[in-house]
C-alpha positions in Angstrom: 0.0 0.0 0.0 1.2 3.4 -1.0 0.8 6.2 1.9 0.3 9.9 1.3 1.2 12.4 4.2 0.6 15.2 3.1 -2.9 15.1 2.7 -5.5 15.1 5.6 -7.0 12.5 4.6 -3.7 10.3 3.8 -2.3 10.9 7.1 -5.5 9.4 8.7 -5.5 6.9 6.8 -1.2 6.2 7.5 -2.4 7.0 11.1 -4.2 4.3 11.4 -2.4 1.9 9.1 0.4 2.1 11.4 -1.1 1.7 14.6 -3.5 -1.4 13.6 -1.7 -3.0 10.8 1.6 -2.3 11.9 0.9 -2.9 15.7 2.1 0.4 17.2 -0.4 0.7 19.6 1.2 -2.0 21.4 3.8 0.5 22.4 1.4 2.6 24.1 1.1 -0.4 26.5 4.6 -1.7 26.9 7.0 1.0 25.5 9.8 -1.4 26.5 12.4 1.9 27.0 15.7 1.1 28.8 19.1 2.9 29.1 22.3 1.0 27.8 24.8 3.3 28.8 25.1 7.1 29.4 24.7 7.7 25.8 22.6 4.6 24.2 19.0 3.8 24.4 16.6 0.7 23.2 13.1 0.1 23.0 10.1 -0.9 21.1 9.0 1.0 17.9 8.0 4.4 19.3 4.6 6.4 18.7 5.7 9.7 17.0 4.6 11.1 21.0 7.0 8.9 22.6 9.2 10.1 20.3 9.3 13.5 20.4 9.5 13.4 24.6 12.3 11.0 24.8 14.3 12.8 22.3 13.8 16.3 24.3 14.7 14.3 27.7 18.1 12.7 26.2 19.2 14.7 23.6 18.7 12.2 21.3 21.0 12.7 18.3 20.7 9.4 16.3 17.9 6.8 15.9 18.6 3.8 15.0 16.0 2.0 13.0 16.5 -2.0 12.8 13.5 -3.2 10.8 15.2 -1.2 8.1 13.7 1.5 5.5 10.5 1.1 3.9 8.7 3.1 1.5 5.7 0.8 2.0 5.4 1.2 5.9 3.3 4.4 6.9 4.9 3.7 10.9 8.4 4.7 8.5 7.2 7.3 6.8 5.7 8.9 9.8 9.3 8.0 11.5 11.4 9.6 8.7 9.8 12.8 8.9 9.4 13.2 12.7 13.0 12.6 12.9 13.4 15.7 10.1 11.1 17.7 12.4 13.6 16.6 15.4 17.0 17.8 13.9 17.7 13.9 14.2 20.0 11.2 12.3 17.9 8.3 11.2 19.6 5.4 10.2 18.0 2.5 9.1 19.7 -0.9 9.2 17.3 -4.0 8.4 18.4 -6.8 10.3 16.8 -10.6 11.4 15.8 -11.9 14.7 15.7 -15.3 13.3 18.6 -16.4 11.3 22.7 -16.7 12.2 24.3 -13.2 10.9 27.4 -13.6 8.5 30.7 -11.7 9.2 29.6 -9.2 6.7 26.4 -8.4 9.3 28.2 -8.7 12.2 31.3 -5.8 10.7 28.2 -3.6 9.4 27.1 -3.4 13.3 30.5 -2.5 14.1 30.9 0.5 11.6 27.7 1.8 12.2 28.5 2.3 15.7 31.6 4.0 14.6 30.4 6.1 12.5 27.3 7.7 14.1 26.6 10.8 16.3 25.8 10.1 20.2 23.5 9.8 22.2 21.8 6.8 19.8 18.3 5.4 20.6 18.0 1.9 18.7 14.4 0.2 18.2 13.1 -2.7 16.1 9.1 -3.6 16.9 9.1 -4.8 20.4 12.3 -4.1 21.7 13.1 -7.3 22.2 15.2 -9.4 19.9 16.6 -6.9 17.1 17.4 -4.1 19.7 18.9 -7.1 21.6 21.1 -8.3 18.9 22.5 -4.4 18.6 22.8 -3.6 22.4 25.1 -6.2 22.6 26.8 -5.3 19.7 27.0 -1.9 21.2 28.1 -2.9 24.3 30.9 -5.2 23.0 32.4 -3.3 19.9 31.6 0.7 21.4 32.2 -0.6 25.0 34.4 -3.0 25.0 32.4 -5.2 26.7 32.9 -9.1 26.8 30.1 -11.1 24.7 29.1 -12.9 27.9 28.7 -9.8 30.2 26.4 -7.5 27.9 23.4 -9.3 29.3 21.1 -7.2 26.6 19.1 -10.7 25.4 16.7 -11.5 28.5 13.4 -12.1 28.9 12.9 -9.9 31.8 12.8 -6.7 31.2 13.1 -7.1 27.3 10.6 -9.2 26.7 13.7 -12.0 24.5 12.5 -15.5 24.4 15.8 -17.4 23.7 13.8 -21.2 23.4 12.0 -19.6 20.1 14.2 -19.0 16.8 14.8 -15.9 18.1 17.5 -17.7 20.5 20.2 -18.3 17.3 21.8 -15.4 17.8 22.2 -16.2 21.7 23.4 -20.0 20.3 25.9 -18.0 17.7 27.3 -15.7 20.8 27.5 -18.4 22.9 29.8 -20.5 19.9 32.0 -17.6 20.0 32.1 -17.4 24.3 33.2 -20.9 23.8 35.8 -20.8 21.0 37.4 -17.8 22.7 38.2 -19.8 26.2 39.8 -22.3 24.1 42.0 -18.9 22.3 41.9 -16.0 24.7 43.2 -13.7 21.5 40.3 -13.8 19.5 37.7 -11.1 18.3 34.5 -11.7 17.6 34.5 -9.8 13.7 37.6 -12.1 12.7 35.9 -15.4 13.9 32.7 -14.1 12.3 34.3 -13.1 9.0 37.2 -16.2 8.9 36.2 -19.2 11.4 32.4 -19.5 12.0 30.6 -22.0 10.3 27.1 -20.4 10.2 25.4 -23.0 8.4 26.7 -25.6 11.3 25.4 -23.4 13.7 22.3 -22.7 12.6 22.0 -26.6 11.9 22.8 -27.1 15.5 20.2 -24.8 16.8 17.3 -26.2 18.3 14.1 -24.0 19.2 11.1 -25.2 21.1 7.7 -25.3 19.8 6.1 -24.0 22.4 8.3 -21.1 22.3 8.7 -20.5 18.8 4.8 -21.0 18.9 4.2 -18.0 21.5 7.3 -15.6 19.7 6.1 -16.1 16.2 1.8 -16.3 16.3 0.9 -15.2 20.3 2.9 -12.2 19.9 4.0 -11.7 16.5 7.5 -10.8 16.8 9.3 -10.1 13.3 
């Protein structure tokens, strides 16, 4: 569907679009906001309200979008020009809650938290797996942070189910933890670019059913 906003009547129409069809009104229930650091923030897909106040309160600078951009989605379009309106960065980066990220992935995360201006609010839908998946790459490549003390993919308070499929990127960490007690000297974009096997990993992975079950169709996590 294509989305006009700059008609009344379009914008109504985006409006609600974005809040039925693209479940934001979930967000004006559980918001799912939480401070990484000083200068990094995650949560759920924001309402263009939520927006506006949390970027006046922390002098937002950057948001980072992880569902990616799409001309398609009115929720983006509304996004894109609230963040105009704001003086803010957008930068959309699509990423997937559900498969094992190749090196090329995993060195993208890295620049991008290079490159961008501070302080950086990142969101996917629900604030739970993708903003996961970047808090801990945040915490690790920005911080220096070890992989296994980020402690950013939890069910409580972020809502991460790590039995569903969403848990192959906490399997794929957890392969690197594991390779680098055997060699103290490794980083984790080398073993993703030159040593990790991702299709044995992903092979390896095992979600549950009832898990998967509740991520996927009880809650409709992308």
């Amino acid at each position: 569907m294509k989305f006009n906003l700059k008609t009344p009547w379009g914008r109504l129409l985006a409006w609600w679009y974005a809040m039925l069809f693209e479940h934001n009104f979930t967000n004006l229930i559980r918001f799912n906001f939480h401070r990484i650091s000083e200068e990094a923030f995650r949560s759920s897909q924001p309402t263009m309200w939520q927006m506006r106040r949390m970027v006046k309160k922390h002098g937002i600078k950057t948001i980072l979008n992880l569902k990616g951009a799409n001309e398609k989605s009115a929720y983006w379009l509304f996004e894109r020009e609230q963040c105009a309106k704001l003086g803010v960065t957008l930068v959309d980066v699509k990423i997937a809650s559900r498969s094992i990220p190749d090196g090329g992935r995993i060195r993208r995360a890295k620049e991008v938290f290079e490159s961008i201006e501070y302080p950086v609010w990142m969101h996917c839908k629900a604030g739970a797996d993708r903003a996961g998946i970047y808090s801990t790459l945040y915490l690790h490549f920005r911080k220096g942070v070890p992989i296994e003390q980020t402690d950013q993919l939890r069910l409580w308070p972020y809502g991460h189910i790590r039995h569903s499929r969403a848990g192959k990127i906490d399997h794929y960490l957890a392969q690197f933890v594991a390779y680098r007690k055997e060699h103290p000297e490794a980083e984790l974009l080398d073993w993703a670019e030159n040593i990790a096997d991702c299709d044995r990993i992903d092979k390896s992975f095992v979600a549950g059913g009832l898990a998967s079950f509740i991520n996927d169709y009880v809650l409709r996590r992308e």
